[in-house]
PATORDREN-116924 format. One record per atom (N, C-alpha, C): residue number from 1; atom name; z, x, y. Coordinates in nm, 2 decimals. Layout:
<recs>
[NUM "CA" [Z X Y]];
...
</recs>
This chain:
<recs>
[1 "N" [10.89 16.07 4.80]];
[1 "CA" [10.82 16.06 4.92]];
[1 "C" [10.82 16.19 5.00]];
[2 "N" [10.70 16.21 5.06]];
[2 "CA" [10.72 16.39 5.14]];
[2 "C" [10.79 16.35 5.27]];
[3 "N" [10.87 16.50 5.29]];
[3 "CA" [10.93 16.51 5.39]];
[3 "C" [10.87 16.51 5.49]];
[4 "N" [10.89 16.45 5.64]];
[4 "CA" [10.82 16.44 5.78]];
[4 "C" [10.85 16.53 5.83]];
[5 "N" [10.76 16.60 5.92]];
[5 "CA" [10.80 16.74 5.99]];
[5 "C" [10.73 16.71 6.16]];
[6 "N" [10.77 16.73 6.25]];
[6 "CA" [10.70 16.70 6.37]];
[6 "C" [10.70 16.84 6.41]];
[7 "N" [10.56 16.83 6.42]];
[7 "CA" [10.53 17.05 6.46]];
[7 "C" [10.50 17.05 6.62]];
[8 "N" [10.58 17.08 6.75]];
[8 "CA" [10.49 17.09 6.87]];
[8 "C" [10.42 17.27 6.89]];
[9 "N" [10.30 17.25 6.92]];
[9 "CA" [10.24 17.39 6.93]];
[9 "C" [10.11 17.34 7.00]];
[10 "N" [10.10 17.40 7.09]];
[10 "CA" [9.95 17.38 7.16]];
[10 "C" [9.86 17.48 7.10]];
[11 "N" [9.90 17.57 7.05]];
[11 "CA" [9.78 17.63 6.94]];
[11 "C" [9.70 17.59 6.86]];
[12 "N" [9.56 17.49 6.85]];
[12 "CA" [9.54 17.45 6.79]];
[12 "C" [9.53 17.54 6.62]];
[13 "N" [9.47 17.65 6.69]];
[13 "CA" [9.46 17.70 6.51]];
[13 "C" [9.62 17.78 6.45]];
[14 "N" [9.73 17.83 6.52]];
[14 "CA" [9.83 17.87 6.45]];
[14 "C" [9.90 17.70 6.41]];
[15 "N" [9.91 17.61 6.48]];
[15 "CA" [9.93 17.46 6.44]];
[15 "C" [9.86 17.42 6.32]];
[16 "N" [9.68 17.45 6.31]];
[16 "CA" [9.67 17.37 6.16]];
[16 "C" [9.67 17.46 6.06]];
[17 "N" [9.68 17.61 6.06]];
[17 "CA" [9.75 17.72 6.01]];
[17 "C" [9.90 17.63 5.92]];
[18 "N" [10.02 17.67 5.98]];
[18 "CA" [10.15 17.56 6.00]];
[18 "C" [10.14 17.43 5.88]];
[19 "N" [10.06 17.36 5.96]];
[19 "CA" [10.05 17.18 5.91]];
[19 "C" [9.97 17.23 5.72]];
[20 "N" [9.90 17.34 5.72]];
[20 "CA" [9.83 17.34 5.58]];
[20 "C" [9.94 17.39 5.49]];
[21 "N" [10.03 17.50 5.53]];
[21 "CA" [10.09 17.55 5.49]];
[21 "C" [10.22 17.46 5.44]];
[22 "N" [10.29 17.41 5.53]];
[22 "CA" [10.38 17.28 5.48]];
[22 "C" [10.35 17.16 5.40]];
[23 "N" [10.21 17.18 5.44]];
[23 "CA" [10.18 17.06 5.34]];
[23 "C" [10.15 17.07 5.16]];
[24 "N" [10.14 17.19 5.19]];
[24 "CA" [10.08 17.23 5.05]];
[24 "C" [10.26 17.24 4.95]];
[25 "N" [10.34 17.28 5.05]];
[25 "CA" [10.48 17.24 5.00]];
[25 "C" [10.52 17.13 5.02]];
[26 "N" [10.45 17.02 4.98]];
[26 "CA" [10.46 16.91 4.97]];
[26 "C" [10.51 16.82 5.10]];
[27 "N" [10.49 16.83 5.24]];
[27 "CA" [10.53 16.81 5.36]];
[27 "C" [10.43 16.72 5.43]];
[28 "N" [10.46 16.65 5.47]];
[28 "CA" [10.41 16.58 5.58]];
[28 "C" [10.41 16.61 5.73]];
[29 "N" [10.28 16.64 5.79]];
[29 "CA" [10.32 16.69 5.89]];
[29 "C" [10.23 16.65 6.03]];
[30 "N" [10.30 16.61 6.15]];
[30 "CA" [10.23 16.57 6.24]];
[30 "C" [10.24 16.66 6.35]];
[31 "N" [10.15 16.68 6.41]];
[31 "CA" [10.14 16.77 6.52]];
[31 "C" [10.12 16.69 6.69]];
[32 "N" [10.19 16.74 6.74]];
[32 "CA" [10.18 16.72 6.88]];
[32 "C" [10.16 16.87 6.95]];
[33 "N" [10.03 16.82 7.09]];
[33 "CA" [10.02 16.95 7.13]];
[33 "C" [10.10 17.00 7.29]];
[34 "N" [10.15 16.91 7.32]];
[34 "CA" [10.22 16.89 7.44]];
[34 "C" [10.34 16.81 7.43]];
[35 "N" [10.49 16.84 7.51]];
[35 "CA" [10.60 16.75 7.50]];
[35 "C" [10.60 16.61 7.47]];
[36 "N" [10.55 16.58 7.61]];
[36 "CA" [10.50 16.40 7.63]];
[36 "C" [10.45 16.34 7.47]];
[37 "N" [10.35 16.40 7.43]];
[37 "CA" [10.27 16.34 7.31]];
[37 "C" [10.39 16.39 7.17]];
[38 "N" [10.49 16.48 7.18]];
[38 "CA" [10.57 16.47 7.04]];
[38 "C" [10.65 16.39 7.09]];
[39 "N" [10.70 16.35 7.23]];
[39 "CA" [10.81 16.23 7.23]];
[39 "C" [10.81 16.11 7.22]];
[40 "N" [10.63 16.08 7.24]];
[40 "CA" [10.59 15.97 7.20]];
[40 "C" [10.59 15.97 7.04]];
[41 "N" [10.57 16.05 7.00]];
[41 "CA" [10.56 16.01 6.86]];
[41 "C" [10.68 16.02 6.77]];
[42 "N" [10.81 16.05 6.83]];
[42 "CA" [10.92 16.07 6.78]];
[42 "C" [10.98 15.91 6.81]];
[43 "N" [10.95 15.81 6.91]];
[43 "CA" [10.96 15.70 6.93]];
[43 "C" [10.92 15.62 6.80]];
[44 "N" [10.78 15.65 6.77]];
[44 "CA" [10.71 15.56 6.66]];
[44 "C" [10.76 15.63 6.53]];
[45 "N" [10.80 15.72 6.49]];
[45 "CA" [10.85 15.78 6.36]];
[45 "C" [10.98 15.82 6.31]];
[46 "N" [10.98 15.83 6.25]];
[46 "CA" [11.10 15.91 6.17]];
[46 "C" [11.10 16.03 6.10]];
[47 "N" [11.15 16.10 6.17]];
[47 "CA" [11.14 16.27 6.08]];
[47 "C" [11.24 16.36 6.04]];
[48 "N" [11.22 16.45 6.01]];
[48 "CA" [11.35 16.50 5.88]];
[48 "C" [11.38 16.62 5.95]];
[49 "N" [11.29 16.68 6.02]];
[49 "CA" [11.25 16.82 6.14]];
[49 "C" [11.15 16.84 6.22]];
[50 "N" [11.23 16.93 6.35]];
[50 "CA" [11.11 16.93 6.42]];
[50 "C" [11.09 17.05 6.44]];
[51 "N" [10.98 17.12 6.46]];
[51 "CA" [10.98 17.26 6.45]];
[51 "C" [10.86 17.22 6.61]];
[52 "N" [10.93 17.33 6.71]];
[52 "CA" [10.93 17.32 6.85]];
[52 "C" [10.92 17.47 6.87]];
[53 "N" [10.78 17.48 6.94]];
[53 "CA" [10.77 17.59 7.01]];
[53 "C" [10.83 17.55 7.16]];
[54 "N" [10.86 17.67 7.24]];
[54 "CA" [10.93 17.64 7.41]];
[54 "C" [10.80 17.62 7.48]];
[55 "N" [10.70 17.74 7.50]];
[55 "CA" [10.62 17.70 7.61]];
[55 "C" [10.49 17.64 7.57]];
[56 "N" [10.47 17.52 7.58]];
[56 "CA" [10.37 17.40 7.56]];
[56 "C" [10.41 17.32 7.72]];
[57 "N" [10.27 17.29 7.73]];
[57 "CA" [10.23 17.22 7.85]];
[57 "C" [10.32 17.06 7.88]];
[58 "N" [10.31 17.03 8.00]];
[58 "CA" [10.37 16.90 8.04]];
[58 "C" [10.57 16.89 8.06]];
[59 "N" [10.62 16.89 7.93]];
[59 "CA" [10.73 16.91 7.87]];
[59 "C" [10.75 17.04 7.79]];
[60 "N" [10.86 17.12 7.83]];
[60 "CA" [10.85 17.23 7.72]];
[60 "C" [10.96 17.16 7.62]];
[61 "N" [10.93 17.33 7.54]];
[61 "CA" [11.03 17.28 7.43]];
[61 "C" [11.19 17.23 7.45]];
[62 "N" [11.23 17.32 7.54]];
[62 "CA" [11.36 17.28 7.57]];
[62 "C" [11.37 17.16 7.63]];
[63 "N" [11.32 17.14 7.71]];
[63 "CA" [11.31 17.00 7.78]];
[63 "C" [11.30 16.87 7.66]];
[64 "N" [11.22 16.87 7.59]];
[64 "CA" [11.21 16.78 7.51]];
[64 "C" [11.32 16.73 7.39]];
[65 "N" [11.39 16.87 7.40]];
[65 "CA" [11.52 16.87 7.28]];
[65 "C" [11.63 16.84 7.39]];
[66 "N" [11.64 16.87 7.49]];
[66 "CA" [11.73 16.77 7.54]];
[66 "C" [11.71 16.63 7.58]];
[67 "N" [11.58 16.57 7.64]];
[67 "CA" [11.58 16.44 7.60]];
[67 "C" [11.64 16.41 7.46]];
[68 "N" [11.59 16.41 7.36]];
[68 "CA" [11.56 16.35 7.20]];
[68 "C" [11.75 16.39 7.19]];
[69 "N" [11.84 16.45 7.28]];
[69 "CA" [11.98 16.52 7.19]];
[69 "C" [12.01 16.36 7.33]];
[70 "N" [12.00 16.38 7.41]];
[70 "CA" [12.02 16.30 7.48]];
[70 "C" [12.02 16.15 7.48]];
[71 "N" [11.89 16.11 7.38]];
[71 "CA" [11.87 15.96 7.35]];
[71 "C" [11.93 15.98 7.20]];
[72 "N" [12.05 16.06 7.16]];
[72 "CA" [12.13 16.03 7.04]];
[72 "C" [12.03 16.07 6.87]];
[73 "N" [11.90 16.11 6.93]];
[73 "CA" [11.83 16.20 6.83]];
[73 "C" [11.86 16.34 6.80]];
[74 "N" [11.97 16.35 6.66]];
[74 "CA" [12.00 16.41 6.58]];
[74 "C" [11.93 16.52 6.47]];
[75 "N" [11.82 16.51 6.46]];
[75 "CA" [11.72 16.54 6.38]];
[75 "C" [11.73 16.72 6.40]];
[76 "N" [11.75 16.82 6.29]];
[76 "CA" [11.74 16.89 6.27]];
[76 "C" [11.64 17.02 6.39]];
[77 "N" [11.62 17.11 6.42]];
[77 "CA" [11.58 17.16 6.50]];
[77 "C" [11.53 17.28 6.48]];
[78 "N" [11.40 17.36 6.43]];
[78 "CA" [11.37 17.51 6.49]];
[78 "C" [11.26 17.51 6.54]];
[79 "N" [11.32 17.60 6.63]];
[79 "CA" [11.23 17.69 6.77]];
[79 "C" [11.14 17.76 6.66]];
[80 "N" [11.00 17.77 6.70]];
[80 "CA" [10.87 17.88 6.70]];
[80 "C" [10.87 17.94 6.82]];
[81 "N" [10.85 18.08 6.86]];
[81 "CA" [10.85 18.09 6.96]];
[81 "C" [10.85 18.26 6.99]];
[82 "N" [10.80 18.30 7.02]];
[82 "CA" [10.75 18.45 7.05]];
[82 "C" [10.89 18.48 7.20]];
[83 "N" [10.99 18.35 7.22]];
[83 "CA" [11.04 18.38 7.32]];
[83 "C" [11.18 18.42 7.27]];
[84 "N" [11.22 18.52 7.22]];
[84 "CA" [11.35 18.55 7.15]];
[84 "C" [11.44 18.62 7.17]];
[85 "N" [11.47 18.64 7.32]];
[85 "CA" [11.58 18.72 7.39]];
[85 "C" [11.69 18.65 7.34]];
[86 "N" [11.79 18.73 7.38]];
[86 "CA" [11.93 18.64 7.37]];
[86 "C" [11.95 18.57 7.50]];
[87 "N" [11.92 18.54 7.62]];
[87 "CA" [11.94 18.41 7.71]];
[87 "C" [11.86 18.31 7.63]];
[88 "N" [11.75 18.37 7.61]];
[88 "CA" [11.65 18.22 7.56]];
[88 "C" [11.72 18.11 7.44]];
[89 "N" [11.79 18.23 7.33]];
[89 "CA" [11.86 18.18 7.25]];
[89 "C" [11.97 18.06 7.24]];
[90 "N" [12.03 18.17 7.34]];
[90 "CA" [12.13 18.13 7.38]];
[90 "C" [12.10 17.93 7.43]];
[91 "N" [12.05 17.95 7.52]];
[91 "CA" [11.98 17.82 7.55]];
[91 "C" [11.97 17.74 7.48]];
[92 "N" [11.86 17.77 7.39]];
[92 "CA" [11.81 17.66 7.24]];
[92 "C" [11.88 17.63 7.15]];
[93 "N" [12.00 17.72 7.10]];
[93 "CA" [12.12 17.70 7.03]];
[93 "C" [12.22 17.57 7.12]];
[94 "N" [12.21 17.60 7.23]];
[94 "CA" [12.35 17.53 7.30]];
[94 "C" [12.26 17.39 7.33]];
[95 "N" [12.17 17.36 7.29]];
[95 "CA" [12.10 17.26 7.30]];
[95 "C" [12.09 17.16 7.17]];
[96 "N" [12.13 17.20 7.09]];
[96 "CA" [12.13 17.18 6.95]];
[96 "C" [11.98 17.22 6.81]];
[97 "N" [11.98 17.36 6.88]];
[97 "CA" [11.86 17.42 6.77]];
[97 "C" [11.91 17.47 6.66]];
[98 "N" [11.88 17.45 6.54]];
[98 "CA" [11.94 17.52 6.40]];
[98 "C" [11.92 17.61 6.40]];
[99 "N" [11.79 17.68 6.45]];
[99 "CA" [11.72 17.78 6.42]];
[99 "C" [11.64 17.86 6.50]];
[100 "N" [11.64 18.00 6.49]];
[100 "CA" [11.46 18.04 6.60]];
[100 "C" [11.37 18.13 6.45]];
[101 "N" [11.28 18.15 6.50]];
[101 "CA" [11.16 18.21 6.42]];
[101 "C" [11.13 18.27 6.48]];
[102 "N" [11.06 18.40 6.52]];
[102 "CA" [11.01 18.46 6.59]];
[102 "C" [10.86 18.47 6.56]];
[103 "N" [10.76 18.48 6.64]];
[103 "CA" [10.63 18.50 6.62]];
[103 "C" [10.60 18.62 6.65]];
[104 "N" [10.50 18.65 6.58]];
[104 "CA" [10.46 18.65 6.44]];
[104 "C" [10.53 18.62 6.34]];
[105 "N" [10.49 18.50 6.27]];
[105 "CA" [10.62 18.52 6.13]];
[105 "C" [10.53 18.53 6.00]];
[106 "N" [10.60 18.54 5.91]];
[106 "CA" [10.59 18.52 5.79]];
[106 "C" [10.55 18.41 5.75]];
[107 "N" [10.45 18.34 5.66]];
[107 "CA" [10.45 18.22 5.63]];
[107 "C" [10.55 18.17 5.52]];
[108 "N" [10.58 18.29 5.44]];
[108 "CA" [10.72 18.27 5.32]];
[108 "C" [10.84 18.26 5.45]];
[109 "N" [10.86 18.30 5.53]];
[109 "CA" [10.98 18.30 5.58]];
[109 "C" [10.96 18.16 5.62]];
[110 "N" [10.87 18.13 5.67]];
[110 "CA" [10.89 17.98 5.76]];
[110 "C" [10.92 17.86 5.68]];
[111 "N" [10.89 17.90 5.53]];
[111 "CA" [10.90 17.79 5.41]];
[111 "C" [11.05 17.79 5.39]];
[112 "N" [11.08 17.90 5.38]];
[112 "CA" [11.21 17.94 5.30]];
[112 "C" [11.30 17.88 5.39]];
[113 "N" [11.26 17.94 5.58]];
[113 "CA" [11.40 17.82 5.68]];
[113 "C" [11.39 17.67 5.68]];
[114 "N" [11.23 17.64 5.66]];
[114 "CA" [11.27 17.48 5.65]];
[114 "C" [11.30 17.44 5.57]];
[115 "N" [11.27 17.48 5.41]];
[115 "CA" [11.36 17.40 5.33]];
[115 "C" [11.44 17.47 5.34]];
[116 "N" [11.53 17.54 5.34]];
[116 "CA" [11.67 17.56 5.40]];
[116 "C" [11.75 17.45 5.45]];
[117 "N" [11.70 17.43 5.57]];
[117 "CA" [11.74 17.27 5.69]];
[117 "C" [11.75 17.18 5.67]];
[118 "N" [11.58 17.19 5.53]];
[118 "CA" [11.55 17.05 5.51]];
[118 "C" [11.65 17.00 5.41]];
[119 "N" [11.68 17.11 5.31]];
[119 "CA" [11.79 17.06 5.20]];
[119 "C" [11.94 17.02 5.27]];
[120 "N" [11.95 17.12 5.37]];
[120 "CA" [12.11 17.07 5.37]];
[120 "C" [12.13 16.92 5.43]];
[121 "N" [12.01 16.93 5.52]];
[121 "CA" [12.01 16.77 5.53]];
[121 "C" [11.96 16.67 5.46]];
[122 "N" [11.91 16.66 5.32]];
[122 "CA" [11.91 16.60 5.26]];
[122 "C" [12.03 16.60 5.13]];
[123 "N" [12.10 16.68 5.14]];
[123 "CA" [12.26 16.66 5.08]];
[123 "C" [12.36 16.54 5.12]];
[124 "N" [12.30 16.52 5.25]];
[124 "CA" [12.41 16.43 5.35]];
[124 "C" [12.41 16.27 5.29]];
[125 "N" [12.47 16.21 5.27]];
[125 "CA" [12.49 16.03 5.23]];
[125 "C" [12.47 15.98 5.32]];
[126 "N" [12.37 15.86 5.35]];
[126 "CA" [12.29 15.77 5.45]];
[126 "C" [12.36 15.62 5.37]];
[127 "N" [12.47 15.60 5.49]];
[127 "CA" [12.54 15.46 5.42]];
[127 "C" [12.53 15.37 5.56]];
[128 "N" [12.43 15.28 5.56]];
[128 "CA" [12.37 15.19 5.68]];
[128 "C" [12.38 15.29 5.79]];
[129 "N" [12.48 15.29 5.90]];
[129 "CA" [12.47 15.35 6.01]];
[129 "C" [12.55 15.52 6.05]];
[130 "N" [12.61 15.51 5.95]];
[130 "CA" [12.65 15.65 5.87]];
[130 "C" [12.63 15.75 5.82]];
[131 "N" [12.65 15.87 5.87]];
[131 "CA" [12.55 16.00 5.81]];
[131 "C" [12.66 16.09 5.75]];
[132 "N" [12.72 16.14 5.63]];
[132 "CA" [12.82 16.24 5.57]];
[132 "C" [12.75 16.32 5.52]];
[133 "N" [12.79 16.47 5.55]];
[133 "CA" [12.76 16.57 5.47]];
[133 "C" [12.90 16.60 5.39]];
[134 "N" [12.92 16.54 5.26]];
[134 "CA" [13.01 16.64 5.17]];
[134 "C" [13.05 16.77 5.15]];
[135 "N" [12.91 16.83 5.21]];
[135 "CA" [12.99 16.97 5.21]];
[135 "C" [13.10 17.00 5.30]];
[136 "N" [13.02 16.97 5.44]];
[136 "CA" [13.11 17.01 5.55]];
[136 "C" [13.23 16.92 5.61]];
[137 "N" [13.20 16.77 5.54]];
[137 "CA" [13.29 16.72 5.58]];
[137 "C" [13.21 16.64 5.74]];
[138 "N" [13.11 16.61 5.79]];
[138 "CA" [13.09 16.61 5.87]];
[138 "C" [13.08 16.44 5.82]];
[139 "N" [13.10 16.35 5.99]];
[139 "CA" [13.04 16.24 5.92]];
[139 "C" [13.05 16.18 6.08]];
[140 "N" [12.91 16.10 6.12]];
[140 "CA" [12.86 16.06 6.21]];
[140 "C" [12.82 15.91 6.19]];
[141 "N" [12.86 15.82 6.29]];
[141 "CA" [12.80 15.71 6.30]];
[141 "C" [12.67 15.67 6.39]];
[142 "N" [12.57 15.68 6.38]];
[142 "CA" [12.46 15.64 6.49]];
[142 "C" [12.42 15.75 6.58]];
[143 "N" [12.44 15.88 6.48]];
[143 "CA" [12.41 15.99 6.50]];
[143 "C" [12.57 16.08 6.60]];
[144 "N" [12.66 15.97 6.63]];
[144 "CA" [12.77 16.05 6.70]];
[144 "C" [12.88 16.08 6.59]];
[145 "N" [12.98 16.20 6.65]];
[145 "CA" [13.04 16.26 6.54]];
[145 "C" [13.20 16.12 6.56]];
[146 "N" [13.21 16.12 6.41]];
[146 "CA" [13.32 16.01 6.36]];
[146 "C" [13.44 16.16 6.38]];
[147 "N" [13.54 16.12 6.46]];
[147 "CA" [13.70 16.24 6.44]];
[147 "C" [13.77 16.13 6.33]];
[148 "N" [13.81 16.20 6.23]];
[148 "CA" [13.91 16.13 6.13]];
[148 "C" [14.03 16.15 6.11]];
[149 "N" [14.16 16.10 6.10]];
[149 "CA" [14.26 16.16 6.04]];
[149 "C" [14.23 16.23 5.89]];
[150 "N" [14.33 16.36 5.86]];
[150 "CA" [14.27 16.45 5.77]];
[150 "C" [14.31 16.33 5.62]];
[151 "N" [14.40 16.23 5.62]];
[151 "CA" [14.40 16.13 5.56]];
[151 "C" [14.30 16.03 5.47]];
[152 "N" [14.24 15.95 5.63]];
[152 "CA" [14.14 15.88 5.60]];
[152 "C" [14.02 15.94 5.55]];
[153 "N" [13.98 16.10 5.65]];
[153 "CA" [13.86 16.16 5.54]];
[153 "C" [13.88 16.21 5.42]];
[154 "N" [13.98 16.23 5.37]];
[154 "CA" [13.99 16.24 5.25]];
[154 "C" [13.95 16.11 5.18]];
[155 "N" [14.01 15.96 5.22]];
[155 "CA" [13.98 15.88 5.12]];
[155 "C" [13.83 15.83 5.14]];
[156 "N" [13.79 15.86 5.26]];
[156 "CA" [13.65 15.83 5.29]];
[156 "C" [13.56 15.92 5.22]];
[157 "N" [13.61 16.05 5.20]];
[157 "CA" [13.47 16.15 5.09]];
[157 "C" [13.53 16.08 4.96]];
[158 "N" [13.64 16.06 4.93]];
[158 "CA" [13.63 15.97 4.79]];
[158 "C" [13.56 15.86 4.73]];
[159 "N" [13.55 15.75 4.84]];
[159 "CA" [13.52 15.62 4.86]];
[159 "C" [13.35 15.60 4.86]];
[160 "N" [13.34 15.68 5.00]];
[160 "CA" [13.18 15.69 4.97]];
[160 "C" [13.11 15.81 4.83]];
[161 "N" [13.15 15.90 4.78]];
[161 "CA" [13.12 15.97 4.65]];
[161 "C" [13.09 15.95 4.55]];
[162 "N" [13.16 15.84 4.54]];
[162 "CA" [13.19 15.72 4.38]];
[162 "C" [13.11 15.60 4.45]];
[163 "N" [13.03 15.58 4.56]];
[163 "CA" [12.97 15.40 4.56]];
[163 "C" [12.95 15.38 4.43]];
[164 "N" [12.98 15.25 4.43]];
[164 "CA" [12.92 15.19 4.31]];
[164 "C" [13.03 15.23 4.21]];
[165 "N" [13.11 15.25 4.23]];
[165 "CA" [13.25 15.24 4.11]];
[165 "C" [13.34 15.26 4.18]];
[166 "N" [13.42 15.15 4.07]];
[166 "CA" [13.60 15.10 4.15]];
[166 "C" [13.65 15.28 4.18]];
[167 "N" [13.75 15.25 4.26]];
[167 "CA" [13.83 15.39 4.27]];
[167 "C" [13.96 15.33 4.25]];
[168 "N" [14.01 15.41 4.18]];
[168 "CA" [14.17 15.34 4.12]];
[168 "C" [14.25 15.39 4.25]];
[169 "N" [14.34 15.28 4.27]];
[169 "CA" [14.43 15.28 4.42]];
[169 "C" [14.55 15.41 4.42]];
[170 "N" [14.55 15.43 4.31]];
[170 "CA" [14.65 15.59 4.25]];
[170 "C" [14.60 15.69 4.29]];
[171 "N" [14.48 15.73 4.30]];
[171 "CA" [14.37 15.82 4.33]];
[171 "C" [14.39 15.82 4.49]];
[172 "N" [14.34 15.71 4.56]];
[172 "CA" [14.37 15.71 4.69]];
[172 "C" [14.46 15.73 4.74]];
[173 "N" [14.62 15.65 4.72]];
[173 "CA" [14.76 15.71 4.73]];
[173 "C" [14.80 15.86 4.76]];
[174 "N" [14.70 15.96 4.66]];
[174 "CA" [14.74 16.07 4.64]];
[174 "C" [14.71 16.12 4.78]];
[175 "N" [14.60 16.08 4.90]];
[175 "CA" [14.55 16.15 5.02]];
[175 "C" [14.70 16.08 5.07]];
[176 "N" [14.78 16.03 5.07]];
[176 "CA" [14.89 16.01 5.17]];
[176 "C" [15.01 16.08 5.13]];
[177 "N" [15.09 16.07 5.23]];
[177 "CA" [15.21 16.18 5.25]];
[177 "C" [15.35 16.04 5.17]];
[178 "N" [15.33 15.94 5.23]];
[178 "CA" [15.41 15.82 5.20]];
[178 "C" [15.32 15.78 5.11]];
[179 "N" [15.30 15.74 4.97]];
[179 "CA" [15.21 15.63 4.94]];
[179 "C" [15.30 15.50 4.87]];
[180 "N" [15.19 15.40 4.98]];
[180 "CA" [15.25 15.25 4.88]];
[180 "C" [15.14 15.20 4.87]];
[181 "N" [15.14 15.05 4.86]];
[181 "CA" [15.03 14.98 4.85]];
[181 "C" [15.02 14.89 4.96]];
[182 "N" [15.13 14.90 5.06]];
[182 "CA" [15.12 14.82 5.20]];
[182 "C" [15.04 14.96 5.27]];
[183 "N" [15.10 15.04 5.29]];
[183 "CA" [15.05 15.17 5.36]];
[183 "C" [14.90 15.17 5.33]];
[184 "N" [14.88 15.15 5.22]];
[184 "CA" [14.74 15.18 5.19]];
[184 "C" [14.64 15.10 5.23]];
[185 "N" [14.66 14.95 5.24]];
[185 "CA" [14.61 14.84 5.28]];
[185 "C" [14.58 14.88 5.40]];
[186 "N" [14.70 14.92 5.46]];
[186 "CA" [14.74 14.95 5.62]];
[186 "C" [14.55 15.08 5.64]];
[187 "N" [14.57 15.19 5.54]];
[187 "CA" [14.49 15.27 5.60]];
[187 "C" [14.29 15.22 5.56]];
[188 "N" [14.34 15.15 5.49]];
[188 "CA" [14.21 15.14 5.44]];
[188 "C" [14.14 15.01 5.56]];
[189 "N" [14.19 14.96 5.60]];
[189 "CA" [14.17 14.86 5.67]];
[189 "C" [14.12 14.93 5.81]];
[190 "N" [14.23 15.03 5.86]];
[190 "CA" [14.23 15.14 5.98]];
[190 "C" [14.05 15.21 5.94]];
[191 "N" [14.00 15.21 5.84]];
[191 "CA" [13.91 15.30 5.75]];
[191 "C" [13.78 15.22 5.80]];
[192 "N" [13.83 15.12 5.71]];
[192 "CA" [13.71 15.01 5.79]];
[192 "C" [13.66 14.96 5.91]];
[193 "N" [13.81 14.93 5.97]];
[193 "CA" [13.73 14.95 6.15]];
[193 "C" [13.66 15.00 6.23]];
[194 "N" [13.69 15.16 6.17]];
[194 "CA" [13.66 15.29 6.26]];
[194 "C" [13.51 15.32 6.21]];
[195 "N" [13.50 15.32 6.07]];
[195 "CA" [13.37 15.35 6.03]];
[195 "C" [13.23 15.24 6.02]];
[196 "N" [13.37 15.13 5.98]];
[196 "CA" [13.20 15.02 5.93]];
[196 "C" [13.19 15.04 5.77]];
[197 "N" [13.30 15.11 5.72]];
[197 "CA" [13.19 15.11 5.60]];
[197 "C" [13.31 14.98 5.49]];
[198 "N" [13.21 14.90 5.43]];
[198 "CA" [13.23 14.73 5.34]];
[198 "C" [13.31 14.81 5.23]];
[199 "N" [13.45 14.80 5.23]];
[199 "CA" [13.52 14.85 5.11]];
[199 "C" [13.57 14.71 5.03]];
[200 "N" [13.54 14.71 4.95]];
[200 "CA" [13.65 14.60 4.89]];
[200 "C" [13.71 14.63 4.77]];
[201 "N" [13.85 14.54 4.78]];
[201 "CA" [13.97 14.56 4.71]];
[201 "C" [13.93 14.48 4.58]];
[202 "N" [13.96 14.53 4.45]];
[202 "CA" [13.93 14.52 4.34]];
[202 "C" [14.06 14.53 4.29]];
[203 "N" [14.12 14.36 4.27]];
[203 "CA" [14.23 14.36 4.31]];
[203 "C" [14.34 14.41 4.13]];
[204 "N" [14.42 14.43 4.15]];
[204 "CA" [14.52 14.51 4.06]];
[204 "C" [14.45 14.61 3.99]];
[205 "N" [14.34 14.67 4.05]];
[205 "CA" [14.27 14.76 4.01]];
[205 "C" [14.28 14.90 4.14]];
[206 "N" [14.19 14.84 4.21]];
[206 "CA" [14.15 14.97 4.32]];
[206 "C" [14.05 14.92 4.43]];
[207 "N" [13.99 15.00 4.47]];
[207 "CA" [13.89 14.98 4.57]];
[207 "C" [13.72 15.03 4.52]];
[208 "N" [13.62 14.92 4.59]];
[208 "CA" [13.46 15.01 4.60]];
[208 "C" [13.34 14.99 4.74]];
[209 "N" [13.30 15.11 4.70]];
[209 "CA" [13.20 15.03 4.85]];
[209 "C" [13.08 15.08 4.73]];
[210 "N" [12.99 14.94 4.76]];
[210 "CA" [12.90 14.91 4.69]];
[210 "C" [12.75 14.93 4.79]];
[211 "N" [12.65 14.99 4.74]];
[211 "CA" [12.54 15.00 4.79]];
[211 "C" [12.50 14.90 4.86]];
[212 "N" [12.45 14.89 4.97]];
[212 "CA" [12.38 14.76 5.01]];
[212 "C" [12.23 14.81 4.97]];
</recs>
């Protein structure tokens, strides 16, 4: 399925410039030409990135990335934008932007940052209300960041890595300083409350969390 891209640019022609160019890398792409009209449409959709110019009419860019960080939308972030001082940056970074581009760009460069973005966020494991990136260790519930004992994420990147196969309870033991099989009960249970995520005991075997 192609990736969703939400483009705001009141340019009509650098915009379907943009929308042809992503698309042709296999992208889906919707355009909004004012704040109001990509926030509405971020209501009705779901998207993978949004690529946000600052000065567009009604809502600028910044404004609108603080709503969307605001109502717990997570979604990946670069600025287009001819505005590239370091206060402006400064700004859109501490707002939650991945990225800036500067205009005039490159059309290879603009390919190359989004799938960039697009990949590392598609690295991440989507386990019902749960988002983990393996690489970094990150792991969010409902878009907020989960803090773990360095313990439980350990057995948590094991647990969810292997869905869909037992994990031998020896394996898990090894993330603890004490290991038993009451302690373990003890943390796996602590595991499940905090995260949500359906582990079950596979009994004189191990543990699995199974795909829903």
């Amino acid at each position: 399925m192609d990736k969703k891209i939400l483009l705001l640019e009141d340019d009509d022609t650098l915009a379907q410039s943009i929308k042809e160019l992503l698309e042709g890398d296999s992208f889906f792409v919707d355009i909004a030409i004012d704040g109001y009209e990509a926030s509405d449409l971020t209501y009705d959709n779901k998207y993978d990135l949004y690529l946000l110019d600052i000065n567009v009419p009604k809502l600028n860019g910044f404004e609108l990335l603080k709503s969307l960080r605001d109502a717990s939308d997570n979604t990946p972030v670069i600025f287009i934008s001819a505005m590239v001082d370091i206060k402006t940056m400064t700004k859109g970074f501490s707002l939650g932007a991945m990225d800036y581009i500067k205009k005039p760009f490159d059309p290879e460069e603009l390919l190359l940052r989004v799938n960039s973005k697009i990949k590392k966020e598609f690295d991440c494991i989507i386990y019902k209300d749960l988002t983990y990136n393996p690489n970094t260790k990150e792991l969010k519930k409902d878009g907020t960041l989960i803090n773990l004992s360095y313990m439980l994420l350990d057995m948590f990147h094991i647990l969810i890595t292997s869905k869909n196969c037992v994990v031998d309870k020896v394996i898990l033991e090894e993330c603890m300083q004490h290991p038993s099989s009451q302690a373990l009960r003890v943390a796996i249970n602590k595991l499940k409350k905090t995260t949500g995520l359906d582990i079950k005991n596979v009994r004189g075997i191990g543990y699995i969390v199974e795909e829903n």
